[in-house]
C-alpha positions in Angstrom: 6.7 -3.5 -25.9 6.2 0.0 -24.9 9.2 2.5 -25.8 8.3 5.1 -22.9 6.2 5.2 -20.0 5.3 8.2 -17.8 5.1 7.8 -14.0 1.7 9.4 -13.0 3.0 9.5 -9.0 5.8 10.0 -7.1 7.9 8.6 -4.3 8.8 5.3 -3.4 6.5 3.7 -6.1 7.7 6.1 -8.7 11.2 5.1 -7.9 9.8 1.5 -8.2 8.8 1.5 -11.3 11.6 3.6 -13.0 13.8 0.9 -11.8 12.5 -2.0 -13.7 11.8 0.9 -17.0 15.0 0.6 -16.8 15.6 -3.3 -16.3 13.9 -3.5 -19.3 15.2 -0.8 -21.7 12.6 1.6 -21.6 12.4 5.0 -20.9 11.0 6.7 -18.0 9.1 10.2 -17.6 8.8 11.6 -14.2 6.8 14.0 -13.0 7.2 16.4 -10.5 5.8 19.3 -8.5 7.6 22.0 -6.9 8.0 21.0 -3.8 9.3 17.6 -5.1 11.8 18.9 -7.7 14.6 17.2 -6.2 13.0 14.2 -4.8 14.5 10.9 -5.5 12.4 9.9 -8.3 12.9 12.7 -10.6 16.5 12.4 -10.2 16.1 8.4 -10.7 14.1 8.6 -14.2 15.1 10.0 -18.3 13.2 12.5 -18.2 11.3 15.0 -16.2 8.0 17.5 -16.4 6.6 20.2 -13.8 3.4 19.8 -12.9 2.2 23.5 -12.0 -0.4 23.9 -9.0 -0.8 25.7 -5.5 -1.5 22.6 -4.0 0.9 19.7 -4.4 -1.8 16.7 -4.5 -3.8 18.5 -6.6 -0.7 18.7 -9.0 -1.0 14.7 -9.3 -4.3 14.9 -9.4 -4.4 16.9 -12.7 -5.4 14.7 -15.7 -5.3 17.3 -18.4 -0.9 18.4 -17.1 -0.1 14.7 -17.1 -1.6 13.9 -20.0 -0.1 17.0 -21.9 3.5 15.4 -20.3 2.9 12.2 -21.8 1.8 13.8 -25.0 5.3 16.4 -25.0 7.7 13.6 -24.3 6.6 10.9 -27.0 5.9 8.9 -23.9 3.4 5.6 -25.2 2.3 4.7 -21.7 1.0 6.1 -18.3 1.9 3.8 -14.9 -0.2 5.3 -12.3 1.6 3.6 -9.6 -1.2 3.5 -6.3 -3.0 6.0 -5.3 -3.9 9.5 -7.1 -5.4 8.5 -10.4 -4.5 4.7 -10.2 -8.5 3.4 -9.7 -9.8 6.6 -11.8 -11.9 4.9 -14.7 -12.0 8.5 -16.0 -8.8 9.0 -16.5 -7.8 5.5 -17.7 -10.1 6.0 -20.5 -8.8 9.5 -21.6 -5.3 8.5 -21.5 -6.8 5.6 -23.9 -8.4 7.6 -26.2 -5.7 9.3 -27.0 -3.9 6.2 -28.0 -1.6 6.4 -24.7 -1.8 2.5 -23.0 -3.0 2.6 -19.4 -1.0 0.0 -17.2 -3.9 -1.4 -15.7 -7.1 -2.8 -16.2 -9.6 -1.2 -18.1 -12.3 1.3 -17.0 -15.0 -0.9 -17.2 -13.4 -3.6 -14.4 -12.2 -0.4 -12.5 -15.7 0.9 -12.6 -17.3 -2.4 -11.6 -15.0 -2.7 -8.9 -14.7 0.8 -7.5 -18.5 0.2 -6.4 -18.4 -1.8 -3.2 -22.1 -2.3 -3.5 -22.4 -3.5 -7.2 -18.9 -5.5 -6.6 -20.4 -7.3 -3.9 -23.6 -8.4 -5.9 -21.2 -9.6 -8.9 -19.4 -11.3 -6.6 -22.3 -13.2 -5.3 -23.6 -13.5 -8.8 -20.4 -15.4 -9.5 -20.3 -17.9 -6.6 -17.6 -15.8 -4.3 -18.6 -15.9 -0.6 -20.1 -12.5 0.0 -21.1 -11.6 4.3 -24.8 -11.5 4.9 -26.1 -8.0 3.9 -28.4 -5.3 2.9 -28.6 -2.5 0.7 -31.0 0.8 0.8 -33.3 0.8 -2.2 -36.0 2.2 -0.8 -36.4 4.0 2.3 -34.8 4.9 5.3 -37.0 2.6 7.4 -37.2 -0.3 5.2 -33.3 -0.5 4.9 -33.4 -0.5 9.2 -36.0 -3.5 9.4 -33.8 -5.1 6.2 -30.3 -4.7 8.7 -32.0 -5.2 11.8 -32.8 -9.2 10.3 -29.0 -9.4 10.2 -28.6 -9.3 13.4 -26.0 -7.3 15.5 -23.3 -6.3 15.8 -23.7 -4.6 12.0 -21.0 -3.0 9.6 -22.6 0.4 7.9 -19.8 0.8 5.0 -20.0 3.2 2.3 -20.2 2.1 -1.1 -17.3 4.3 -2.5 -15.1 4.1 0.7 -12.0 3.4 1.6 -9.5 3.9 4.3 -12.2 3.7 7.0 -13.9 6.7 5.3 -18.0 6.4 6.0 -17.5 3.1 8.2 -19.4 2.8 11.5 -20.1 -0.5 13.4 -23.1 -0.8 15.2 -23.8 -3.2 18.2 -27.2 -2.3 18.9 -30.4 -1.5 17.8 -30.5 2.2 19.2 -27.5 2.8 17.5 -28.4 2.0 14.0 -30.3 4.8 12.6 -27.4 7.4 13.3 -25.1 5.4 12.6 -26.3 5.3 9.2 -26.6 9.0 8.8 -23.2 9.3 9.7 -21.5 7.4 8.0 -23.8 8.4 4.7 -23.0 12.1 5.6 -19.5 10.9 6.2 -19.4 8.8 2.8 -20.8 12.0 0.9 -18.2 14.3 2.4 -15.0 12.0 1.3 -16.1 10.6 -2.1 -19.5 12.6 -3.3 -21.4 9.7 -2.8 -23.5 9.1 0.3 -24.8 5.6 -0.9 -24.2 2.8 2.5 -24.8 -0.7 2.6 -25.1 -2.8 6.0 -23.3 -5.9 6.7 -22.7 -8.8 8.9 -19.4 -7.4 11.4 -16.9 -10.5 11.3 -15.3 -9.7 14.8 -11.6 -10.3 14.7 -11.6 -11.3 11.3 -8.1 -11.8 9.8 -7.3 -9.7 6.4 -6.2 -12.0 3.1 -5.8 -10.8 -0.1 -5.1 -12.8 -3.5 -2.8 -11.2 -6.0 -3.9 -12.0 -9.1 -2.9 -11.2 -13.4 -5.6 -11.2 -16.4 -5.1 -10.9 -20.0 -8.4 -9.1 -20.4 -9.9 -12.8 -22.3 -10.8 -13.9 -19.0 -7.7 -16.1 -18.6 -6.4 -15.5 -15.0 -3.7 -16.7 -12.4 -3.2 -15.8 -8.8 -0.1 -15.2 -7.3 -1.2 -17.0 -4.0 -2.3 -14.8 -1.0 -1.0 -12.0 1.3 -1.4 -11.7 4.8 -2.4 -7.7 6.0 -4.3 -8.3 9.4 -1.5 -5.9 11.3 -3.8 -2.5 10.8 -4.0 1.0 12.3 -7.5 2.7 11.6 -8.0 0.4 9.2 -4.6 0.9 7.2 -2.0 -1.9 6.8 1.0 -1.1 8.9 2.6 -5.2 8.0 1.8 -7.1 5.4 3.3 -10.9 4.4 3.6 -14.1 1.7 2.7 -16.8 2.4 -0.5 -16.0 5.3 0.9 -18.0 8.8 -1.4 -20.5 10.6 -3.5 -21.1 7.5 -4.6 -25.0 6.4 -3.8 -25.7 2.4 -7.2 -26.2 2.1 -8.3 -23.0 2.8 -5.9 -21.2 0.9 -6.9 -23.1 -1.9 -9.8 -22.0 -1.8 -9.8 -18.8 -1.2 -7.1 -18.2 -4.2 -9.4 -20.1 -6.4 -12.3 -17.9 -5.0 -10.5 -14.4 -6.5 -9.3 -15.7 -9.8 -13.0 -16.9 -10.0 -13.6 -13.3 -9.7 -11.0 -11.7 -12.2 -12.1 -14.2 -14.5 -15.9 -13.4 -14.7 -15.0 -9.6 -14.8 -12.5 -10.5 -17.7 -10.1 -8.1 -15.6 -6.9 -7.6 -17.3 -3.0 -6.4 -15.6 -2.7 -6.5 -12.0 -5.0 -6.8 -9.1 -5.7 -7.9 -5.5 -9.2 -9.2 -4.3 -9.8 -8.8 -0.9 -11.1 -10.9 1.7 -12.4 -11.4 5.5 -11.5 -14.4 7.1 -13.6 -15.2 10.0 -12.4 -17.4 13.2 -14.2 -20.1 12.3 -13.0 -20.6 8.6 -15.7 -19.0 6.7 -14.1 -16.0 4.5 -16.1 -13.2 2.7 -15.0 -11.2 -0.3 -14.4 -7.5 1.1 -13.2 -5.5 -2.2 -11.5 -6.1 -5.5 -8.1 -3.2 -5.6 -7.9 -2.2 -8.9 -4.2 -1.6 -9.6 -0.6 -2.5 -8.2 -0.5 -2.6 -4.4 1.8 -1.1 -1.9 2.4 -4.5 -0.5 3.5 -6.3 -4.0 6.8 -7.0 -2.8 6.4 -9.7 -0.2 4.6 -11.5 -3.5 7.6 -10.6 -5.7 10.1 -12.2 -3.4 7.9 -15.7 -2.3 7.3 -16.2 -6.5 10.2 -15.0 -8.2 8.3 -12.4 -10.3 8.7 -8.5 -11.3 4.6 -7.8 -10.8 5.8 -4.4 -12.9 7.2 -6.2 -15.4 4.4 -8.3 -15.7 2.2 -5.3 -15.9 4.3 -3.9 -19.0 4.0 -7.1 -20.9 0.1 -7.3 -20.3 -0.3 -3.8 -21.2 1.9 -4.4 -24.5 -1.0 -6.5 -25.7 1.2 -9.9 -24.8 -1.1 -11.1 -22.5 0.5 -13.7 -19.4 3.7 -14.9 -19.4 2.8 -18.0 -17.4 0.2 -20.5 -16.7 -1.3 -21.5 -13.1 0.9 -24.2 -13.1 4.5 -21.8 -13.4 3.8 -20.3 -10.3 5.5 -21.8 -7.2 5.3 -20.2 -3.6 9.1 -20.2 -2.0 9.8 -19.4 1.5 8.4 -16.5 3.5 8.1 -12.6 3.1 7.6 -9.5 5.2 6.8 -6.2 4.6 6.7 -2.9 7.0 5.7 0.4 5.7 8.1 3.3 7.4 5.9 6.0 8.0 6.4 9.6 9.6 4.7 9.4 12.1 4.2 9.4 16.2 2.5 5.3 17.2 2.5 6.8 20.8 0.6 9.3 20.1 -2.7 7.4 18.1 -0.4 7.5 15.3 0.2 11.4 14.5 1.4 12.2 11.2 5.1 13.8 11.8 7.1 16.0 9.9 10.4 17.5 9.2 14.1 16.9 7.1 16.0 13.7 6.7 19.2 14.4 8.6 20.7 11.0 8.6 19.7 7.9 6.9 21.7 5.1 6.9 19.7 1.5 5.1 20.2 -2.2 6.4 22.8 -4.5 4.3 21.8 -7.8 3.5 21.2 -10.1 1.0 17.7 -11.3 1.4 16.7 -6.9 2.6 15.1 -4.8 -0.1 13.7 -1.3 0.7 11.6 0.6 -1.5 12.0 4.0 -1.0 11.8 7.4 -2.4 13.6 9.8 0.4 17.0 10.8 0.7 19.2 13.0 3.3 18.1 16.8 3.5 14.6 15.9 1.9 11.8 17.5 3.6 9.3 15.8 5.0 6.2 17.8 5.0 2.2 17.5 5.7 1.5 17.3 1.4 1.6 14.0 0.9 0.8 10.6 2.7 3.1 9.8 5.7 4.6 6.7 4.3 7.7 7.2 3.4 9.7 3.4 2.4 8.6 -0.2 2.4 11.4 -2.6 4.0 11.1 -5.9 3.0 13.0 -9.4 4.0 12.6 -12.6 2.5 14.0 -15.7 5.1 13.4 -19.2 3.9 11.0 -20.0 6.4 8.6 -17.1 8.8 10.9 -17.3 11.7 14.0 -16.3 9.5 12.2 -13.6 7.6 10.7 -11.9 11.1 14.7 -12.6 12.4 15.8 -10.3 9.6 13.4 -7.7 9.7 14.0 -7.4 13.1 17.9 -6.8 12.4 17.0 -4.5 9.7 15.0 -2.2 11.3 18.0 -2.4 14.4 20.3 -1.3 11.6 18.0 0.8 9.4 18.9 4.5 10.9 16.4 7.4 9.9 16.9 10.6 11.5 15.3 14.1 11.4 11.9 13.0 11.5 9.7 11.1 13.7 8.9 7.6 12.4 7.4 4.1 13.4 10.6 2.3 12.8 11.3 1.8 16.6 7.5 0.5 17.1 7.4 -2.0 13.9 10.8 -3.5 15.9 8.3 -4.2 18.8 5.8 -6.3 16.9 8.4 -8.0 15.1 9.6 -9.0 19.0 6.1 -9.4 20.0 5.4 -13.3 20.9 2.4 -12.9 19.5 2.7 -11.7 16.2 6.0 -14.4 16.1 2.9 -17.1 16.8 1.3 -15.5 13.5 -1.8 -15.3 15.8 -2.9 -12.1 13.9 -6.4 -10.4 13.4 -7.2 -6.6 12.4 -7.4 -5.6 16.4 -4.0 -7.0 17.0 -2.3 -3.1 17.7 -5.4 -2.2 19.9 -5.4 -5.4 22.0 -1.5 -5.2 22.5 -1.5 -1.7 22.5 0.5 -1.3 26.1 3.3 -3.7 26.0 3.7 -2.4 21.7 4.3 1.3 23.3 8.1 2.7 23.6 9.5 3.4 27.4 9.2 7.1 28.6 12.5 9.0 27.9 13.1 12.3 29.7 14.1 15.1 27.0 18.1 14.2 28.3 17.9 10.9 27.3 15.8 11.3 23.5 18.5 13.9 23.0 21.4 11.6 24.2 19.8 9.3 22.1 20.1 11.4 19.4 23.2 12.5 19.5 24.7 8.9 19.9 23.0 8.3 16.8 24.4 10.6 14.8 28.4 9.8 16.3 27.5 6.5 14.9 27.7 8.0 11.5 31.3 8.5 9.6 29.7 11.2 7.3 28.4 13.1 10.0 31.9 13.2 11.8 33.7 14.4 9.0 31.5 17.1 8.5 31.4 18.0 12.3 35.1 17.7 13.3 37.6 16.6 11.0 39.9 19.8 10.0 39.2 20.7 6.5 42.3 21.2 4.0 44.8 23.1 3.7 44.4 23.8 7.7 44.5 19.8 8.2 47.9 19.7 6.3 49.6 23.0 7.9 49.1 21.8 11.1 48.6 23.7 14.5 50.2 26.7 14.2 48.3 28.0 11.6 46.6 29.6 14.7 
């Protein structure tokens, strides 16, 4: 087993990961720029190192600092957590080469994968379901005429994106050719590669990914699926264990189509294959994820398992810890990413300082976070800023505690989407599971907040805040010795 592992990220997953480094007796390295030096996760792990840079990301970003922090602190592994450098072949294999483990799969898979295009044909190559497509291998006009026998609407995707990046849907013919050279010029811009592909546009589809664990022999198991339909511009707002409405049938099948997958690419650690699942039944493979996701927890709670334990052991060289026939699906998980940031207004990333923050109690409640009171939020980093979680034996329970939580979960000096995640938990529909990928745009009135004059937000506020003990100490108890000398120390 590793001795010590360095946390190449920071926030929530950082303070993730430290806490099962420490489940498991082994040390933990954060690191840290500036502007995070007090941040939860360098407080929560062994040992810290400064990462120097003018620009925070960039700080994270920098192989040759973290590698030099692994290196200084004896550490004999690098998590990369999501994010930054998780899916960076390049860095997996200098960290390698230096004899450091990488907790995650190795560069080869990570390069396979990280190509959409080349992904897709391996996936065809290997009997997964891929959507009717075409690539550009020659030129311009003979990838139009190749599209155009498709038939509309289209998908243009680019073959290194992600996060909508170089993504443009096309429901006509006079659209196509600019919508190509937009989305290549858009797909060139984000990730230095302008290569597109077209494909067949599932409308409505429903998004399911497979969790799945590889020894690196080909020897694979999946963790059964996740449900992420609940998107914002193409970013998963809710996520869930096991997927609602779904026959047995089909989940069978599509679990068995991603460890199918894995198993050709002999992937090894942790990763999620991704898939459309169209109205009618048929599903398409979307995108293999090479590394832990930010959703993981819904799949820890429904199977009993600590995915970042199992990640350590793989990367130890002890390969899996359980064959397909351990793993048991138990009641039903949600997840909801608290982000800073405005839903009413197309989902503006906020900023400013934790004032108050007061987390839900509960026995069957987990939050993943990596903020604390008098942190400031600021535009550096990614607006998410926790994962809440609740497990409930069956769905209704588990959306019946989420919606308690976030009613109890309190988050003050920033603007967040906790109010608006308690109106799709209330929402009929999503309480139906009747989910697809538009489901925020096509409910988008009745999921907005009512209109509150500035008297009321700040009422609001202030109620708020008399809620909370701490903050009436510290605004108008007496302090000592005036408290015990009474009034006429006036």
């Amino acid at each position: 087993m590793l001795k010590k592992v360095l946390i190449a990220n920071r926030g929530e997953i950082a303070c993730r990961v430290i806490k099962t480094l420490k489940d498991m007796g082994i040390g933990s390295v954060a690191v840290f720029h500036h502007e995070d030096r007090a941040a939860p996760h360098v407080q929560l792990a062994d040992e810290s190192v400064q990462l120097t840079g003018d620009v925070p990301t960039a700080a994270y970003l920098d192989q040759a600092q973290i590698i030099a922090a692994c290196k200084s602190t004896g550490a004999d592994g690098i998590h990369p957590g999501y994010g930054f450098l998780s899916e960076n072949a390049g860095f997996a294999e200098a960290i390698t080469k230096e004899g450091i483990a990488f907790i995650g799969p190795d560069p080869d898979a990570m390069r396979l994968m990280g190509d959409k295009i080349e992904s897709r044909e391996f996936a065809a190559k290997n009997g997964v379901p891929i959507a009717p497509s075409a690539r550009q291998t020659g030129s311009l006009e003979e990838f139009i005429k190749e599209a155009e026998k498709i038939g509309f609407p289209l998908l243009i995707k680019a073959s290194a994106g992600g996060g909508g990046k170089g993504m443009k849907i096309v429901r006509q013919k006079g659209e196509l050719e600019e919508s190509i050279r937009v989305a290549s010029s858009e797909a060139q811009r984000y990730f230095s590669d302008g290569r597109v592909y077209a494909e067949k546009l599932v409308e409505l589809p429903r998004h399911i990914e497979v969790q799945v664990l590889g020894d690196g022999k080909g020897n694979v198991v999946h963790l059964f699926e996740r449900e992420c339909s609940i998107q914002r511009r193409y970013q998963k707002v809710v996520e869930e264990s096991p997927a609602p409405n779904m026959p047995r049938d089909l989940r069978d099948r599509i679990c068995a189509a991603a460890v199918k997958l894995a198993s050709a690419a002999k992937y090894k650690n942790a990763g999620t294959v991704e898939f459309i699942l169209g109205a009618d039944g048929e599903f398409y493979f979307l995108e293999m994820n090479t590394r832990l996701q930010v959703e993981h927890p819904v799949t820890e709670l429904v199977v009993g398992l600590d995915l970042v334990a199992e990640q350590l052991k793989i990367a130890s060289g002890q390969g899996l810890s359980m064959k397909q026939s351990d793993v048991k699906q138990t009641g039903h998980a949600i997840e909801v990413r608290i982000c800073a940031e405005r839903p009413e207004k197309d989902y503006q990333p906020a900023t400013g300082r934790v004032g108050v923050l007061q987390l839900p109690m509960g026995h069957d409640v987990r939050w993943d976070g990596g903020i604390k009171e008098g942190q400031a939020i600021t535009p550096a980093f990614d607006s998410m800023l926790a994962k809440l979680i609740c497990y409930g034996e069956t769905r209704a329970d588990a959306v019946a505690k989420m919606e308690v939580a976030l009613h109890d979960l309190v988050l003050l000096g920033v603007p967040t989407n906790i109010d608006f995640l308690g109106r799709i938990m209330r929402h009929d529909v999503f309480k139906g599971g009747k989910l697809h990928t538009g489901f925020l745009t096509d409910h988008a009135e009745s999921l907005m907040p009512p209109e509150l004059t500035a008297e009321e937000e700040t009422a609001v506020i202030l109620t708020a805040l008399l809620g909370d003990a701490d903050f009436r100490i510290s605004a108008f108890e007496v302090p000592e010795p005036y408290a015990s000398i009474g009034a006429w120390h006036n």
